[in-house]
N, C-alpha and C positions, 0 to 999 in steps of 0.2 A: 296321825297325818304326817306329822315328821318328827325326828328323834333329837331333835337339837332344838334347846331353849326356841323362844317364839322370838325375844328381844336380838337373838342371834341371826335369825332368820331374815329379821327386818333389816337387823344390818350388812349385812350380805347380801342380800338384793339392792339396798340403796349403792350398796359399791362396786354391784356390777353395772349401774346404771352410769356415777359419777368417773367410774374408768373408761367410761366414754371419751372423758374429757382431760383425762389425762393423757391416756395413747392420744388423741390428737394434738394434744399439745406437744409429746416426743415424738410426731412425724413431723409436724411443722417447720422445724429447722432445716429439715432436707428440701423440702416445698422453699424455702425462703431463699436457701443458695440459686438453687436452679431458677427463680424467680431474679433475683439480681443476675445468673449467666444471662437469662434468656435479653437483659438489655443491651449487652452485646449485638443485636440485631435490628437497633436504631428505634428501641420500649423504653429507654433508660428512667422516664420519667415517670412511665408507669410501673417498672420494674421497681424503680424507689420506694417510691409508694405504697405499692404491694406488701414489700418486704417488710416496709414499716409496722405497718397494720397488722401482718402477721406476726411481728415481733413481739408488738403487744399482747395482740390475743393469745400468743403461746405463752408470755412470762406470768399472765394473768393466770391461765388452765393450769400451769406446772403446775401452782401450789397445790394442786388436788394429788400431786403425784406423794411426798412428804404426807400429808395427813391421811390419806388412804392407808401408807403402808403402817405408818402409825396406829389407826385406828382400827386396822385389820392384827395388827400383834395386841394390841392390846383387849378386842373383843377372844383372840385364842386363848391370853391369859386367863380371864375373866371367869370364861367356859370351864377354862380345864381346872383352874385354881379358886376359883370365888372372889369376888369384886375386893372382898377385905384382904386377902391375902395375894393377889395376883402379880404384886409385886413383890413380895418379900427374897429377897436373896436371886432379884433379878440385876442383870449390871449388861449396858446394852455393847459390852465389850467381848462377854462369854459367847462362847461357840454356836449356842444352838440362836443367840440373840443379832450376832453377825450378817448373816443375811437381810434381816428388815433396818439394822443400824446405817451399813455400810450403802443399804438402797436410798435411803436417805437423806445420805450423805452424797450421793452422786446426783439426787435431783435436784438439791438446794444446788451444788455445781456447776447444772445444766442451766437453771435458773440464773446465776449471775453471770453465764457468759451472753444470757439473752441482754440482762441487763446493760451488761459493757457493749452488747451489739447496740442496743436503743442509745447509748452514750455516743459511738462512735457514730453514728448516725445521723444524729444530731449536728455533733461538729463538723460534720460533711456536707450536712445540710445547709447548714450558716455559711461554707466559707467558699464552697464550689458551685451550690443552689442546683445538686443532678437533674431537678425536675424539670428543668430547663433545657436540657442536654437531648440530643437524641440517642447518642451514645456513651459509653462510659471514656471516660479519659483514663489511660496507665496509671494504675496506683491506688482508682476510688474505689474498688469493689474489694482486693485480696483481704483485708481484712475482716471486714464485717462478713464475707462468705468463710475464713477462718474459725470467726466467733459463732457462725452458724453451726459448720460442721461440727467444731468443739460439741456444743451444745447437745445437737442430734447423739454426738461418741456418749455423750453422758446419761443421757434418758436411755441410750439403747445399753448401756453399762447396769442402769437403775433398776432395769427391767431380767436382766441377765442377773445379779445377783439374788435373788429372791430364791432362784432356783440350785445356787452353788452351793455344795456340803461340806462349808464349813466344818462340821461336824465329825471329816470323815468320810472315805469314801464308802459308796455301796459295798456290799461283798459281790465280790465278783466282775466287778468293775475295775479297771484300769484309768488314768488321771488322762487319755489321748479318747477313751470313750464315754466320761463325763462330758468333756469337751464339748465333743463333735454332737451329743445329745442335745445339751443346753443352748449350743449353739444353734444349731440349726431349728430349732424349734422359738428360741427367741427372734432368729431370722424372720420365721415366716408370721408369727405373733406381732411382727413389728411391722412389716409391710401388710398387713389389716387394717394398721392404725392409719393410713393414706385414707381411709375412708369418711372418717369422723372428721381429719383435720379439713380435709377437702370439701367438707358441708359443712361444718362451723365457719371456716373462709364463705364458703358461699350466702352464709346467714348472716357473716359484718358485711360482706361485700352490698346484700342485697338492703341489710338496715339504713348504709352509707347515704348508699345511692335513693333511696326512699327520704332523707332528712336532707338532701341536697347538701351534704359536705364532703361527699365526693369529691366532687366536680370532676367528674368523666366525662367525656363526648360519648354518644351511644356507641360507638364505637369501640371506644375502649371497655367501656361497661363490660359489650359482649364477648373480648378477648379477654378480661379478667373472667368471667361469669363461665366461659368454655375452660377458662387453664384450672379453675376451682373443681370444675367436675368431672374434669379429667381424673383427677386425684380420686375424687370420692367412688368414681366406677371403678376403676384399678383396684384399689385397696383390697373388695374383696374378693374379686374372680378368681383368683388362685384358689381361695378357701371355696369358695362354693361349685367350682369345679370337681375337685378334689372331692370334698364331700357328696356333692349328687352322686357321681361317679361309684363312691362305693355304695350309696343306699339302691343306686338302679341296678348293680350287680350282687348285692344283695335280693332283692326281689324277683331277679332273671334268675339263679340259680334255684336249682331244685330243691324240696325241701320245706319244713318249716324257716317261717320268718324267727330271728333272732328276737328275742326280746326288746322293745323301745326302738324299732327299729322306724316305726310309724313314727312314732313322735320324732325321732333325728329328723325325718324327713319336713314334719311341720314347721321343727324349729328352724330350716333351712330357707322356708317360706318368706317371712319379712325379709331376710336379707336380702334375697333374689329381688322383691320386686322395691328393694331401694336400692339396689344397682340399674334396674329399670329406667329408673326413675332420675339417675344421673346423666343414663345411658340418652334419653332424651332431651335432659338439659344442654348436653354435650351436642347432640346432632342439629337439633332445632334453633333457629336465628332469632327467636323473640325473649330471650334470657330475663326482661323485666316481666313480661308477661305469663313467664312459667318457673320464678323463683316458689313459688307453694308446693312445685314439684321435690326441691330441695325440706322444704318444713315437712312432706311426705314421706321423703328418703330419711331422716335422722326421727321423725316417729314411730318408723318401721325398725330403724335400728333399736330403738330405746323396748321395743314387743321384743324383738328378738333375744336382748340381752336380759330382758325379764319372762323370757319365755319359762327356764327350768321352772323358776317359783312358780308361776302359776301353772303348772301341771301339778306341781306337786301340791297347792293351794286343794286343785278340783279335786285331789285325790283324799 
């Protein structure tokens, strides 16, 4: 059924599930600036607030960013070397080890600028009280949108490393076509992440507001509850564009079908219709009474990222 230990298997489906929540936690920081700009337009007190909340929920999800990568170098040891020996004559300074160290190292980073951001937030809180404000006053925001960006630089750093050859470059390769390789592929890998972070936001937003310590006006509810799934429908149209696109010109051209070509097209199903399913969160005015629509959209994601295993389970 498959050619890799079983205990391997498990773990590597649990980490395609749990990288759920790391990439939304390294989209969130971008979501959180734009969330403090947007009080510029007289939200400030809901922009505060927002940001807040997502400062949490992101410093809380990083951690998954560090122990993923961790737990993913250490099941490849395990595999290749055996659980007694998979460390022997490892040092997470050597070449082939630089990648998952140095990834590591930039997500604990991302993480303590979230922290300093909840710091400085705080003390902004106490001495200006933003939530009171309709606008921001010169001076209260360039920080804490600094320790955001920081943040984002960092997870999207954590995520770029993984894939750099330390080791050396390919044959054939040049150091301006790693680049542009790694680059642009963690580009589009990282605006995906808009998707997850935009429905875990809609899932505190919707818990908040459920245990009444919100305190929104319905109003505000449904301007946070639309800027939430704005996020979540964007993330993945790019990709699922893209992807339909080749499996229908795939199919249009003459010829046998490529191998697994059916299944690309299955595994493109959950996505679709939890874009759907923001796509109505987003258009529709009753955001309390269609938040299940959001627990639809991130169950549909969680089929899709567990989609490979199970093909290959039935097989």
């Amino acid at each position: 059924m498959q050619t890799i230990p079983f205990w391997l298997f498990c773990w590597q489906w649990i980490a395609a599930v749990l990288t759920l929540g790391a990439s939304a936690a390294s989209a969130m920081p971008v979501i959180i600036a734009l969330t403090l700009a947007a009080g510029r337009r007289g939200n400030a007190g809901l922009s505060a607030l927002g940001a807040r909340t997502l400062a949490r929920c992101a410093a809380a999800l990083a951690l998954l960013g560090p122990l993923l990568a961790t737990g993913g170098v250490l099941a490849l040891l395990a595999s290749l070397r055996g659980q007694e020996h998979m460390l022997d004559g490892i040092s997470p300074w050597m070449p082939a080890m630089l990648p998952y160290s140095t990834a590591v190292i930039a997500w604990i980073a991302g993480i303590a600028c979230l922290r300093g951001y909840l710091v400085v937030d705080k003390a902004a809180a106490q001495s200006h009280s933003p939530a009171g404000q309709n606008r921001w006053q010169p001076g209260q925001i360039g920080l804490r949108v600094a320790l955001a960006l920081l943040a984002a630089l960092c997870f999207f750093v954590a995520q770029v490393l993984p894939n750099w050859p330390f080791s050396g470059l390919p044959q054939g390769l040049t150091m301006s076509d790693v680049v542009l390789v790694v680059l642009s592929t963690t580009v589009h890998d990282y605006f995906t992440a808009f998707a997850p972070a935009g429905s875990v936001a809609l899932l505190v937003l919707a818990l908040k507001c459920g245990s009444g310590s919100a305190g929104l006006s319905a109003e505000d509810e449904q301007r946070a509850a639309r800027w939430c799934a704005l996020w979540a429908m964007v993330g993945f149209i790019p990709r699922c564009i893209d992807r339909w696109g080749l499996v229908l010109g795939l199919y249009l051209r003459p010829g046998p079908l490529p191998q697994g070509v059916a299944d690309q097209a299955l595994g493109l199903v959950p996505t679709t219709l939890a874009i759907a399913c923001w796509v109505a969160l987003f258009v529709l005015r009753a955001p309390r009474k269609l938040y299940w629509l959001n627990l639809l959209g991130a169950a549909l994601l969680v089929l899709g990222a567990s989609y490979p295993f199970l093909v290959t389970l039935s097989r």
